[in-house]
N, CA, C and O atoms as a MOPAC input file, in Angstrom:
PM7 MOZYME 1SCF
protein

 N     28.65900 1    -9.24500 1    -0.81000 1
 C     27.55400 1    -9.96300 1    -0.14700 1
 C     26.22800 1    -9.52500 1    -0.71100 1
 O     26.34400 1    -8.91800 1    -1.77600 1
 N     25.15300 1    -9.66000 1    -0.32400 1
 C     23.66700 1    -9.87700 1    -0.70300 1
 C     22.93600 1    -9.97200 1     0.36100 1
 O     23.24700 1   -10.89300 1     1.11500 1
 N     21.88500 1    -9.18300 1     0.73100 1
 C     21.14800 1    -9.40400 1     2.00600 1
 C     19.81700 1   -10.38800 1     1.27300 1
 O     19.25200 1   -10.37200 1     0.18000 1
 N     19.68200 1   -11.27400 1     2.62200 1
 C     18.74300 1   -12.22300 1     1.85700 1
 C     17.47500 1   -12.28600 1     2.57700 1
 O     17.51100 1   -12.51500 1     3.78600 1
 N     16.09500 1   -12.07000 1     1.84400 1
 C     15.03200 1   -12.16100 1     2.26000 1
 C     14.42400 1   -13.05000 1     2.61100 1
 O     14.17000 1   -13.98800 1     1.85500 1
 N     13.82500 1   -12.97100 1     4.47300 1
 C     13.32100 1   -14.28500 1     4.63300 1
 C     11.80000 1   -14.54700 1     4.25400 1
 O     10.97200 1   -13.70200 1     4.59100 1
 N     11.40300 1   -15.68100 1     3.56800 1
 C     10.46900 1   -16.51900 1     2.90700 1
 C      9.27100 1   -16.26900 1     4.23000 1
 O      8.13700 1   -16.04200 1     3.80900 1
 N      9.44500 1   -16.29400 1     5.91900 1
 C      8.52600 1   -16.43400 1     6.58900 1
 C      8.21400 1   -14.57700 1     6.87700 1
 O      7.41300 1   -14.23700 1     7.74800 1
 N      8.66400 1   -13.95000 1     6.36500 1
 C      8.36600 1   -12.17600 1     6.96800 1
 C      7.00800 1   -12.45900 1     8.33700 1
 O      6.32500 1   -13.26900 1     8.96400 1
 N      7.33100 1   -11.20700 1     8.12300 1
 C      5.80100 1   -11.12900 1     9.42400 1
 C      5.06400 1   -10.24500 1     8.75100 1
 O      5.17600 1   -10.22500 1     7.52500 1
 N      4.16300 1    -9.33500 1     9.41100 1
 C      3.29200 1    -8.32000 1     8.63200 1
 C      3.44400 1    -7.11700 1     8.26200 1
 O      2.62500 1    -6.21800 1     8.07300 1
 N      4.62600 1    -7.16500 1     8.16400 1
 C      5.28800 1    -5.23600 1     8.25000 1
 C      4.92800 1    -5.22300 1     6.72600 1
 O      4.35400 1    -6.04700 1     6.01400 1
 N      5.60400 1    -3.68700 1     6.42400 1
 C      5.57100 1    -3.23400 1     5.27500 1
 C      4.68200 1    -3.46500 1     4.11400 1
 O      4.62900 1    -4.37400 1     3.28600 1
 N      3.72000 1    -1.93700 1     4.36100 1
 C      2.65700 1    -2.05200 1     3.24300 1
 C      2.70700 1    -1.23500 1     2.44100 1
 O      1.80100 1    -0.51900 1     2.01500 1
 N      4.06700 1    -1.28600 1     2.09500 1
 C      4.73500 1    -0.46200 1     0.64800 1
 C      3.96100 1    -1.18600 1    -0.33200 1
 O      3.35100 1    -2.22500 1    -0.08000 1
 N      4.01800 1    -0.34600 1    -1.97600 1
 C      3.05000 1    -1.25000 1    -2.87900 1
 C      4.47500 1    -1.17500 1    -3.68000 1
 O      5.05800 1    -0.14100 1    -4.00700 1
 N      4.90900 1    -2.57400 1    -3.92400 1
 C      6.39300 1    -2.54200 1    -4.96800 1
 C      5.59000 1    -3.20500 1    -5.91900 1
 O      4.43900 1    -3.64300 1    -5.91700 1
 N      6.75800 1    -3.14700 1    -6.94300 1
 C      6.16800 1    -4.17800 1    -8.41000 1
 C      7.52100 1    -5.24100 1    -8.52000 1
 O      8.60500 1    -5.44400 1    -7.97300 1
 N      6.64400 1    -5.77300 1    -9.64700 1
 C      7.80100 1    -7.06900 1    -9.63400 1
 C      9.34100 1    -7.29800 1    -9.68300 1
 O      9.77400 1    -8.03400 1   -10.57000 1
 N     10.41200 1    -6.58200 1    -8.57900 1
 C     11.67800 1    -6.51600 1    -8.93100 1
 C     12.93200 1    -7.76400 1    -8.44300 1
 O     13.18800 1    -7.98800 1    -7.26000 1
 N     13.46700 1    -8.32900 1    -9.35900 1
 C     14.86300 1    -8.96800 1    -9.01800 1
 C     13.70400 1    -9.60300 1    -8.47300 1
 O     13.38100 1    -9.07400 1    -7.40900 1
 N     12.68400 1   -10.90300 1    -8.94900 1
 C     12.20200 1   -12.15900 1    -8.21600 1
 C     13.24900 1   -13.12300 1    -8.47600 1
 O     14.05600 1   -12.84800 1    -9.36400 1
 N     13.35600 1   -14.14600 1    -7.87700 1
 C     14.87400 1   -15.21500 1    -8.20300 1
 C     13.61900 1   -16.46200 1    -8.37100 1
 O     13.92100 1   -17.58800 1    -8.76800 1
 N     12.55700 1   -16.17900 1    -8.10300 1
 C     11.79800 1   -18.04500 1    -8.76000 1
 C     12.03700 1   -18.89300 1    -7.78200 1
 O     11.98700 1   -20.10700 1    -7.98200 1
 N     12.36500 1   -18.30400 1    -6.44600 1
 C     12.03000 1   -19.41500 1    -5.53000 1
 C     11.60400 1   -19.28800 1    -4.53200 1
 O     11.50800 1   -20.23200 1    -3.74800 1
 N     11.16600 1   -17.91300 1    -4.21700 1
 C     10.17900 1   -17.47500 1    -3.39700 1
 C      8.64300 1   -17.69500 1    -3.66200 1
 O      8.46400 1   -17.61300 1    -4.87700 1
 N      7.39400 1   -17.95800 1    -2.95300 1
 C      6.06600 1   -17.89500 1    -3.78900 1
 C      6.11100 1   -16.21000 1    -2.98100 1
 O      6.02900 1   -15.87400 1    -1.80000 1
 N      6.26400 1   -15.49900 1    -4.15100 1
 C      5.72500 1   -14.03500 1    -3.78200 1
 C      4.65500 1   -13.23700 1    -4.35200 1
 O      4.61200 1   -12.88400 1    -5.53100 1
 N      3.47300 1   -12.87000 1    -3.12800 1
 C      2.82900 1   -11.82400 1    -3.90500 1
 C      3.31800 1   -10.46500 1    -4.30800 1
 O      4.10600 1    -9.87400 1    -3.57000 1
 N      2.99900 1   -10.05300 1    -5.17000 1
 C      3.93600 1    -8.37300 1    -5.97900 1
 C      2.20900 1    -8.06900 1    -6.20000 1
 O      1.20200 1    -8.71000 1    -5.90000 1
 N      2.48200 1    -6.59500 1    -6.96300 1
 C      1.50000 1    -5.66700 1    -7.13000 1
 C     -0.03600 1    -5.54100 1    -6.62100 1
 O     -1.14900 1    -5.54800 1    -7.14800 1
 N      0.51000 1    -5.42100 1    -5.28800 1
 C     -0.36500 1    -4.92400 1    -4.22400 1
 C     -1.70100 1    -4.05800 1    -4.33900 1
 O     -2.69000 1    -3.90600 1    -3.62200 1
 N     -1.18200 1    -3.44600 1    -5.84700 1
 C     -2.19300 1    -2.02300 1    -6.11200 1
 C     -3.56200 1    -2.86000 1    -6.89200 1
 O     -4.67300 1    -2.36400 1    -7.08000 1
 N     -3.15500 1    -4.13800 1    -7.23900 1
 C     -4.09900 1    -4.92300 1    -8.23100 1
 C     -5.50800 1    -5.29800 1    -6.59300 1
 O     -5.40600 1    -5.31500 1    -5.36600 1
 N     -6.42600 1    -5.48000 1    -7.40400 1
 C     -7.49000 1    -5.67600 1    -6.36200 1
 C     -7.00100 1    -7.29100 1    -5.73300 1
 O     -6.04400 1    -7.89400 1    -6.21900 1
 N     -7.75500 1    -7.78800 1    -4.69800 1
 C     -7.09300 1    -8.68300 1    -3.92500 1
 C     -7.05500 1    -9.87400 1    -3.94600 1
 O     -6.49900 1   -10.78600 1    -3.33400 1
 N     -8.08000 1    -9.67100 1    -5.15800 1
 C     -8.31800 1   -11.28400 1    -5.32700 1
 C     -7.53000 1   -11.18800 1    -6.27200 1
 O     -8.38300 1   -11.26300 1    -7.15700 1
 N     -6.34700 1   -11.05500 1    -6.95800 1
 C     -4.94600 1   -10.57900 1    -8.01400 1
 C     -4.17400 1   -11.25100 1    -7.55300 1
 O     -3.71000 1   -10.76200 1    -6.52200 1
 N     -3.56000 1   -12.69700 1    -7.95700 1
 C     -2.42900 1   -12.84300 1    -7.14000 1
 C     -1.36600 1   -13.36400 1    -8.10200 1
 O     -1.54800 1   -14.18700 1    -8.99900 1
 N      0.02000 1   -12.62200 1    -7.70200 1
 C      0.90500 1   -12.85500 1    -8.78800 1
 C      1.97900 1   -13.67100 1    -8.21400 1
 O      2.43600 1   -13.22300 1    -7.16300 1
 N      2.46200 1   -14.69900 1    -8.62400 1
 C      3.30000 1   -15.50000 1    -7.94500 1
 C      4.43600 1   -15.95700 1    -8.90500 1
 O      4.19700 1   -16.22900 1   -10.08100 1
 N      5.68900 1   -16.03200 1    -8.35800 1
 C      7.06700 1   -16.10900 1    -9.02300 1
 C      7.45200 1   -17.39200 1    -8.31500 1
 O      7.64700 1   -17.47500 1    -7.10300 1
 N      7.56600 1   -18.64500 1    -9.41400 1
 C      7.36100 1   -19.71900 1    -8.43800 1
 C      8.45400 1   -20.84300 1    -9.71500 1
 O      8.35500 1   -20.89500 1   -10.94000 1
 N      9.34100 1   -21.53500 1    -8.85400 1
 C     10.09100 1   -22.43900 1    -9.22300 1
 C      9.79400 1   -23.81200 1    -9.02800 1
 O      9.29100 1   -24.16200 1    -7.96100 1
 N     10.12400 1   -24.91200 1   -10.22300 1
 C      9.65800 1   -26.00800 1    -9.86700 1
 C      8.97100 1   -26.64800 1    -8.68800 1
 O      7.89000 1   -27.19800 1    -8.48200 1
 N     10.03400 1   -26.35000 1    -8.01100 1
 C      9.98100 1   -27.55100 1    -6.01100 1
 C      8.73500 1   -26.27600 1    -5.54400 1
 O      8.19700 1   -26.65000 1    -4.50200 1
 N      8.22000 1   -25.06100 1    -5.97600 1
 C      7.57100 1   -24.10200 1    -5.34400 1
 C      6.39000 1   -24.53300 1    -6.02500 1
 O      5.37000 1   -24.27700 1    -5.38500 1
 N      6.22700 1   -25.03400 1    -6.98200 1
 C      4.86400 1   -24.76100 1    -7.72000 1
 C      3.66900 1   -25.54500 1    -6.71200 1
 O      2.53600 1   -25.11700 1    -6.48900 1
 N      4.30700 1   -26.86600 1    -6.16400 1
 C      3.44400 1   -27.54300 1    -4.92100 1
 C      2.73600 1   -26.73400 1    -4.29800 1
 O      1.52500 1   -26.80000 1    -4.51000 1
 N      3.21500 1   -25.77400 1    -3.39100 1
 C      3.10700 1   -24.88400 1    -2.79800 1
 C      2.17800 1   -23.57900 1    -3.57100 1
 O      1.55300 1   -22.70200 1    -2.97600 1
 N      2.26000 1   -23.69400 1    -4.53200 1
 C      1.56200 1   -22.54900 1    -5.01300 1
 C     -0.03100 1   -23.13100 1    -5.70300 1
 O     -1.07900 1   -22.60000 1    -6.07100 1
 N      0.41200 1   -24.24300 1    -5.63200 1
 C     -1.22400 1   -25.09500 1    -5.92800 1
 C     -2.28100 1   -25.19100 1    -4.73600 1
 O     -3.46300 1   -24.85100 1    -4.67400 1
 N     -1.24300 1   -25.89800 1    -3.62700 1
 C     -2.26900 1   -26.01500 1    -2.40100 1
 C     -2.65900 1   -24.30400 1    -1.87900 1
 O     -3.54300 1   -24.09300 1    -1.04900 1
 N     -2.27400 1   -23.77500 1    -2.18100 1
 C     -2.08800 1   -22.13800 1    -1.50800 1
 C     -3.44500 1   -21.14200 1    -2.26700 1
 O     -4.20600 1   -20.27200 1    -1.84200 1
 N     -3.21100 1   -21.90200 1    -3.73800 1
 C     -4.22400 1   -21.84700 1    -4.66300 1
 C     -5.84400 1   -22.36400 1    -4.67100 1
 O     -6.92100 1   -21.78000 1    -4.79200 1
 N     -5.51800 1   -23.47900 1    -4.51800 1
 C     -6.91400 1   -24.38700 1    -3.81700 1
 C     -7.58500 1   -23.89500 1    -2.78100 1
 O     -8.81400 1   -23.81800 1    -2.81100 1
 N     -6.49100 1   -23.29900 1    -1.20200 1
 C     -7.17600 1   -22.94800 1    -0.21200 1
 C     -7.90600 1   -21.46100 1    -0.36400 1
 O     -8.89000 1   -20.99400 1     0.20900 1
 N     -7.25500 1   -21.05900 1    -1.10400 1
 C     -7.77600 1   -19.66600 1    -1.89600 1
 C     -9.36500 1   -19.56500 1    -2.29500 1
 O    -10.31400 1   -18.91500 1    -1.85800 1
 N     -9.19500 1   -20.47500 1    -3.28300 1
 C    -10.53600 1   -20.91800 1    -4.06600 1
 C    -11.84500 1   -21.03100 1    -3.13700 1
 O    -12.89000 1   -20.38100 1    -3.17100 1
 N    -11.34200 1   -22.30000 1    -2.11900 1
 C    -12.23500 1   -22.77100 1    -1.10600 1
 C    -12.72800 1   -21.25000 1    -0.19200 1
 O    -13.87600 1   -20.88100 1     0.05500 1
 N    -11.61400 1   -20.67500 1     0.12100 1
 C    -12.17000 1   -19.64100 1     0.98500 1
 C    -13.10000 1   -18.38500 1     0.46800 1
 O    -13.89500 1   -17.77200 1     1.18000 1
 N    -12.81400 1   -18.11100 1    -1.02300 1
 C    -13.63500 1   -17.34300 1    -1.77300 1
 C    -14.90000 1   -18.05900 1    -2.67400 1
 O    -15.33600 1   -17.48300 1    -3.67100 1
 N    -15.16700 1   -18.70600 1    -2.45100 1
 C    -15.86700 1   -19.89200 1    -2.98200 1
 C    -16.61100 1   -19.34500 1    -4.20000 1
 O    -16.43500 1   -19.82200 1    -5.32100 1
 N    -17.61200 1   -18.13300 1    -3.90500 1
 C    -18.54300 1   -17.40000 1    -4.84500 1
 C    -17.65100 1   -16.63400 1    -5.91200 1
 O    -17.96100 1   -16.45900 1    -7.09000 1
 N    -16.40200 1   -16.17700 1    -5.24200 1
 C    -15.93100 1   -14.87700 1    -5.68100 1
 C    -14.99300 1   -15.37800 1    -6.64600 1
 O    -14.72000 1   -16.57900 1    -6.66500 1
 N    -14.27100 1   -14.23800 1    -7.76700 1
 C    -14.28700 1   -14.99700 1    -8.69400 1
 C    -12.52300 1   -14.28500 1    -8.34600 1
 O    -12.33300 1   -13.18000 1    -7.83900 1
 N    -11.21900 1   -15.44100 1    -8.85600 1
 C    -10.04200 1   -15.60000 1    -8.47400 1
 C     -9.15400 1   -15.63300 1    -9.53800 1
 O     -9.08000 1   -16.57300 1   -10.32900 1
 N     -8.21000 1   -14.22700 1    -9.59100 1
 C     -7.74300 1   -14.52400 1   -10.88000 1
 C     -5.98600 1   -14.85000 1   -10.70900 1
 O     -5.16500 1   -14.04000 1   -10.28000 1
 N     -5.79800 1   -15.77600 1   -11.01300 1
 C     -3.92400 1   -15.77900 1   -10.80000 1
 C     -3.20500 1   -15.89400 1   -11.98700 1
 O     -3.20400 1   -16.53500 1   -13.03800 1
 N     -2.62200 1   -15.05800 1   -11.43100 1
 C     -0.79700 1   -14.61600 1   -12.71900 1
 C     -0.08900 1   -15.43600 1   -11.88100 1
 O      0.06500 1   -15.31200 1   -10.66600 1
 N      0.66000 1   -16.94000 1   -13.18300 1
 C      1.37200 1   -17.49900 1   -12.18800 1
 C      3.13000 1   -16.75500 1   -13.41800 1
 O      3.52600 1   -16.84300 1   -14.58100 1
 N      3.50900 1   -16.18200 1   -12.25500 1
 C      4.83900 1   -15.58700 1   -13.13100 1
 C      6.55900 1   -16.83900 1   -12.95700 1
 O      7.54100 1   -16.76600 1   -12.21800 1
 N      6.26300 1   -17.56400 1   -13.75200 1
 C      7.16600 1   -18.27700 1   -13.72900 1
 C      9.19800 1   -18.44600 1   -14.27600 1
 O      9.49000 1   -17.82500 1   -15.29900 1
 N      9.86800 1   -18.90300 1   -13.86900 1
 C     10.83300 1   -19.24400 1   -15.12400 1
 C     10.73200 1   -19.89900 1   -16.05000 1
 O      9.67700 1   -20.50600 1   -16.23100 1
 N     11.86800 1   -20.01100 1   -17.02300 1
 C     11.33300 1   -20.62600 1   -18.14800 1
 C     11.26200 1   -22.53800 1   -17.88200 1
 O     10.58800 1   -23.41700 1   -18.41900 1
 N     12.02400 1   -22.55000 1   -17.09700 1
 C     12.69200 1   -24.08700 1   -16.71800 1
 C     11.69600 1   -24.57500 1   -16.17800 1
 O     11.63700 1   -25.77300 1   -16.45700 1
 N     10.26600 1   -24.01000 1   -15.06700 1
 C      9.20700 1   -23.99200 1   -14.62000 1
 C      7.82300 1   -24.38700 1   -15.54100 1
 O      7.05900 1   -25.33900 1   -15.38000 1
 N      7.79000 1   -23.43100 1   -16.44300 1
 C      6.96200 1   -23.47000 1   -17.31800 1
 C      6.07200 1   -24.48800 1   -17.89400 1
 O      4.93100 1   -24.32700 1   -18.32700 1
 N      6.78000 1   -25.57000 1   -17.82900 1
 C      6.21000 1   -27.01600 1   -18.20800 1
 C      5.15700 1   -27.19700 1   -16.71600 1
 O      3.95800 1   -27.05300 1   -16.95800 1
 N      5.44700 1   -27.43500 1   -15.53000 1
 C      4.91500 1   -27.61900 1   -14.65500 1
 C      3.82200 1   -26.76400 1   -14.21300 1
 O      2.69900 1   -27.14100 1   -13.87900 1
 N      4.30000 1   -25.49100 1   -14.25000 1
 C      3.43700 1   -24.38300 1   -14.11000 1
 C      2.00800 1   -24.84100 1   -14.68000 1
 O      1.02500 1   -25.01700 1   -13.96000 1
 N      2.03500 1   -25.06000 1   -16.48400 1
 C      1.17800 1   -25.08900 1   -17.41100 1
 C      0.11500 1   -26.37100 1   -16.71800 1
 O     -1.11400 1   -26.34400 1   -16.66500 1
 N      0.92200 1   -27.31500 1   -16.29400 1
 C      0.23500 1   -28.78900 1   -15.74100 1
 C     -0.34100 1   -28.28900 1   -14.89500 1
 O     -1.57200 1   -28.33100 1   -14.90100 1
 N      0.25200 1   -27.74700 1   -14.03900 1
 C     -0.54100 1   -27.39300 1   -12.51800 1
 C     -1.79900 1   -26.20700 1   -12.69500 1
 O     -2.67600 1   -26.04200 1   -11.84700 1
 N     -1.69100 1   -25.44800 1   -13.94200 1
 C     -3.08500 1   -24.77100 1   -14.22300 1
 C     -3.99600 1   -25.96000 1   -14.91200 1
 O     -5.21000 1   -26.01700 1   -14.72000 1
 N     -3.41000 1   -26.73400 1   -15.58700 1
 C     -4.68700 1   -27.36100 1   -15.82300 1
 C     -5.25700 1   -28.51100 1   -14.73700 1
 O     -6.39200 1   -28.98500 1   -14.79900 1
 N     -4.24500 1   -28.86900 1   -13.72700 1
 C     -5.39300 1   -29.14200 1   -12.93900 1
 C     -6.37400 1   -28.48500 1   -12.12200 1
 O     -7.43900 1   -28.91800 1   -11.68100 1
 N     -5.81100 1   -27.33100 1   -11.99700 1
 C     -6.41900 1   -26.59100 1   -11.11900 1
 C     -7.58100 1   -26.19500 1   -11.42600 1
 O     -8.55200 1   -26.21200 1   -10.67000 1
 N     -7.54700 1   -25.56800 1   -13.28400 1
 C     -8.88900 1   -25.50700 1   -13.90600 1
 C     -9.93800 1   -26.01200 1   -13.79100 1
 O    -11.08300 1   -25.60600 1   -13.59400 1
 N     -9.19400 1   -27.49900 1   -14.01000 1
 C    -10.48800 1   -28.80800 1   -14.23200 1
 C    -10.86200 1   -29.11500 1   -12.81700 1
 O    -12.00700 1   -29.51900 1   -12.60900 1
 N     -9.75000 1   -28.92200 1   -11.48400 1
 C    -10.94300 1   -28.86500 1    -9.99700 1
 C    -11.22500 1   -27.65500 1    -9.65300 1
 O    -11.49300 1   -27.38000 1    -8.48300 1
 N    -11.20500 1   -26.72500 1   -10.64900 1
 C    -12.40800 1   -25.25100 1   -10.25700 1
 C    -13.75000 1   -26.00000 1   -10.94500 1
 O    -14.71700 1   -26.32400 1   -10.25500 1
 N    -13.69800 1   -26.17600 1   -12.04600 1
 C    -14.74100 1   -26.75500 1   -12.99700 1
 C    -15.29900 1   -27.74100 1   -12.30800 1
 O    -16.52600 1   -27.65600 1   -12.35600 1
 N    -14.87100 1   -28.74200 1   -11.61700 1
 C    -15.48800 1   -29.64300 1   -11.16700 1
 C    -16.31100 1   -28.81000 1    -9.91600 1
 O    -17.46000 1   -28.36900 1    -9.93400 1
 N    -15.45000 1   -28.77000 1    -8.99800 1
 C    -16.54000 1   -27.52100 1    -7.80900 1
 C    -17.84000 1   -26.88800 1    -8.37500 1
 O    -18.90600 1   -27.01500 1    -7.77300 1
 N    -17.73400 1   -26.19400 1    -9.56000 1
 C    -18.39800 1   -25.58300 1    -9.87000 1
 C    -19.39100 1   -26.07400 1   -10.43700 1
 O    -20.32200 1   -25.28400 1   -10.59100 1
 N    -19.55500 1   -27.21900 1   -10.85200 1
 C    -20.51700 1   -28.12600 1   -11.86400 1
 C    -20.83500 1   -28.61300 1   -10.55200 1
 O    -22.04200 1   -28.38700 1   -10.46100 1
 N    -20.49400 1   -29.09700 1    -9.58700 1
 C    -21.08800 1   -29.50200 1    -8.32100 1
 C    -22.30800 1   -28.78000 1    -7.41200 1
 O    -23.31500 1   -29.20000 1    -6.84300 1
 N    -21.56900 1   -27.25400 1    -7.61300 1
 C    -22.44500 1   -26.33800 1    -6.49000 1
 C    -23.40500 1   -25.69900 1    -7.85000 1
 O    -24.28800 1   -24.88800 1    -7.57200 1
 N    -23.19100 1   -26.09300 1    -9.27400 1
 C    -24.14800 1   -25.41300 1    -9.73000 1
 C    -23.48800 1   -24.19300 1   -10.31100 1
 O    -24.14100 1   -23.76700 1   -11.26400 1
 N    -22.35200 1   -23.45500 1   -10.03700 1
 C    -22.12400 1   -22.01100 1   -10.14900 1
 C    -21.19400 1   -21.91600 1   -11.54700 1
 O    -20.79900 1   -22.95200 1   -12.08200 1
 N    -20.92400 1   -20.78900 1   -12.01400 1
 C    -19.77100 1   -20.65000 1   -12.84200 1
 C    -18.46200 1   -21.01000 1   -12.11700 1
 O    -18.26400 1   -20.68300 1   -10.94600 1
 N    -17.58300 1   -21.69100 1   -12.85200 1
 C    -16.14400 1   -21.56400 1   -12.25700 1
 C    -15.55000 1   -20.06800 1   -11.45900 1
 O    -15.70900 1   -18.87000 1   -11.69000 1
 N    -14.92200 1   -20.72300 1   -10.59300 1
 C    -14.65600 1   -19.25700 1    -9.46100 1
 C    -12.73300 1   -19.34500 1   -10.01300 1
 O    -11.98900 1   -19.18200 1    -9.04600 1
 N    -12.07900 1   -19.54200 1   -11.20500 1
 C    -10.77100 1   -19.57800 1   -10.96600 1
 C    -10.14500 1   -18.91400 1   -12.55700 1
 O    -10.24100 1   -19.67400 1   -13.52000 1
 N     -9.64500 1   -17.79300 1   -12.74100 1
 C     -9.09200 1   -17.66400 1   -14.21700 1
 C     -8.00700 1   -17.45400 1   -13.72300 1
 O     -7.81000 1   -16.71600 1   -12.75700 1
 N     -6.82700 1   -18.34500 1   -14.58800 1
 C     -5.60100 1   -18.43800 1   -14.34900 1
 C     -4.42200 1   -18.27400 1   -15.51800 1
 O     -4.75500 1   -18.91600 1   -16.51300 1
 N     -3.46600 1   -17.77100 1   -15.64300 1
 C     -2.26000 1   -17.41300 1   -16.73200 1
 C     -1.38800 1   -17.60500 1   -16.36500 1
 O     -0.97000 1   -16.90400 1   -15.44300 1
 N     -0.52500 1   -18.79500 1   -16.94200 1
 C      0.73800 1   -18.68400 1   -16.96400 1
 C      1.60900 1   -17.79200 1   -17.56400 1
 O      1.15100 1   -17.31700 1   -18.60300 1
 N      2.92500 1   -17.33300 1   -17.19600 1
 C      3.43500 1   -16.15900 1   -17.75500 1
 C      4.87100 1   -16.55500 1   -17.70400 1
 O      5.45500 1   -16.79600 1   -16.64800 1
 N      5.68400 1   -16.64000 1   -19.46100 1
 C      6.86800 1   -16.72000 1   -18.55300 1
 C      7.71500 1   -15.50100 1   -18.20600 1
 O      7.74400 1   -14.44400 1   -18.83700 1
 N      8.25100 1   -15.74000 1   -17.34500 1
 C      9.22400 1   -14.70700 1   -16.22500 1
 C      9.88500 1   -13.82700 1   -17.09500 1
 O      9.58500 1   -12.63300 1   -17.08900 1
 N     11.00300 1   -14.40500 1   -18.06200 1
 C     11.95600 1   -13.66900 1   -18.67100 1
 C     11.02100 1   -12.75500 1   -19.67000 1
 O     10.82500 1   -11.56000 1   -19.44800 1
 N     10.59600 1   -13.29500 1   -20.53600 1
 C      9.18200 1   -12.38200 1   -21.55300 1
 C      8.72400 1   -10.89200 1   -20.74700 1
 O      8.96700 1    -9.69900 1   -20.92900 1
 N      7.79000 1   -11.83200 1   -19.59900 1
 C      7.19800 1   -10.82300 1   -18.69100 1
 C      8.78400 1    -9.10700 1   -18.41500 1
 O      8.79300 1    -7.91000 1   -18.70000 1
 N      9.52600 1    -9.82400 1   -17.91800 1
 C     10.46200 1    -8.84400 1   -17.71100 1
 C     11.30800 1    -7.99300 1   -18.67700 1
 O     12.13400 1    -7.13800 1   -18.35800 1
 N     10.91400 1    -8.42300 1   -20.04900 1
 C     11.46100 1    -8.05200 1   -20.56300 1
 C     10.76900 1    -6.86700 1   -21.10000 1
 O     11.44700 1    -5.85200 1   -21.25900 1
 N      8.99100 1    -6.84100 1   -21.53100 1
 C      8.07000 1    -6.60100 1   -21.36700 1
 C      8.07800 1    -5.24500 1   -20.34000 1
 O      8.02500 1    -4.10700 1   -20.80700 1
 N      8.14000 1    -5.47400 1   -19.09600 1
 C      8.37200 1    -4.36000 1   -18.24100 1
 C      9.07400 1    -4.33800 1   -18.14700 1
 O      8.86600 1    -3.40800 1   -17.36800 1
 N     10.47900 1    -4.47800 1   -18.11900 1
 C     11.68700 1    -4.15300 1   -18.21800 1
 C     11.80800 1    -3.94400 1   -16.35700 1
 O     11.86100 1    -2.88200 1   -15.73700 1
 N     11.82100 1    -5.07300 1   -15.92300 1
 C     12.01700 1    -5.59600 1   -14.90200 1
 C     13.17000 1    -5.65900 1   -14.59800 1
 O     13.89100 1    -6.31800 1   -15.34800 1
 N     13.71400 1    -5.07800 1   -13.52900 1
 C     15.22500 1    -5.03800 1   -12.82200 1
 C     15.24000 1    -6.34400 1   -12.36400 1
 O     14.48500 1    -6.66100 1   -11.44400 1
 N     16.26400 1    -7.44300 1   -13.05500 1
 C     16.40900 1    -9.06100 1   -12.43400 1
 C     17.70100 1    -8.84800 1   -11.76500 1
 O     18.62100 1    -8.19900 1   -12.26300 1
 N     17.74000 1    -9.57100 1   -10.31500 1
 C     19.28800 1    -9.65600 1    -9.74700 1
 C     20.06600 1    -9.95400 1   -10.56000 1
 O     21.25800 1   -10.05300 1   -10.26800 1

C-alpha cells in the first residue's frame, strides 16, 4: 500500500521539506526556506488551470511586490506550462503598462525530470 496525501491539508506542519517524490498532480508549494513570494509548483496538465488562477490571485494581491514562480512541471506538461507563462507574462505586462509600474511577475518553467535529476530528487 501507499499512504496518500490529501490535496485539502489544513495548517499543520511547518517543517521546511524540499522537493521529494512530487507525482505532478498535486499544485504543491516545496521550499519553504525560499522567501515568500518563491513559489514552486509541481503541476500536471488538468492542474495547470489551477495554477494560473492561483497565480493571477497572487499577482493581484501583491500588486507592487515583485513575484517570482518556479513552475516545476512534467515533461508531458511542459507544452502547456510554457503557454500558460506566456499568458501570464503578457497579463502581468499589461497590468503593469496600465498602473504605470514595472511588471510585478518573473516566471520559469522547469522540467520536472531535468530538475530532479539535477538535485537528485527522490521520485516515488
Amino acid at each position: 500500500g501507499g499512504d496518500r496525501s490529501s490535496a485539502g491539508g489544513g495548517s499543520g506542519g511547518g517543517k521546511e521539506k524540499d522537493v521529494v517524490g512530487l507525482r505532478g498532480v498535486d499544485v504543491v508549494e516545496t521550499e519553504r526556506h525560499l522567501e515568500p513570494a518563491h513559489l514552486v509548483y509541481s503541476a500536471s496538465v488538468d492542474f495547470l488551470h489551477a495554477v494560473g488562477v492561483s497565480i493571477a490571485s497572487a499577482l493581484n494581491a501583491t500588486a507592487p511586490a515583485l513575484l517570482h514562480v518556479h513552475l516545476l512541471v512534467s515533461r508531458d506538461a511542459l507544452p502547456a506550462a510554457r503557454h500558460l507563462q506566456r499568458c501570464l507574462l503578457a497579463a502581468a505586462a499589461v497590468g503593469a503598462s496600465r498602473a504605470g509600474t514595472a511588471p510585478s511577475l518573473v516566471m520559469s518553467v522547469v522540467d520536472y525530470e531535468d530538475e530532479a535529476r539535477r538535485r537528485r530528487i527522490h521520485t516515488l
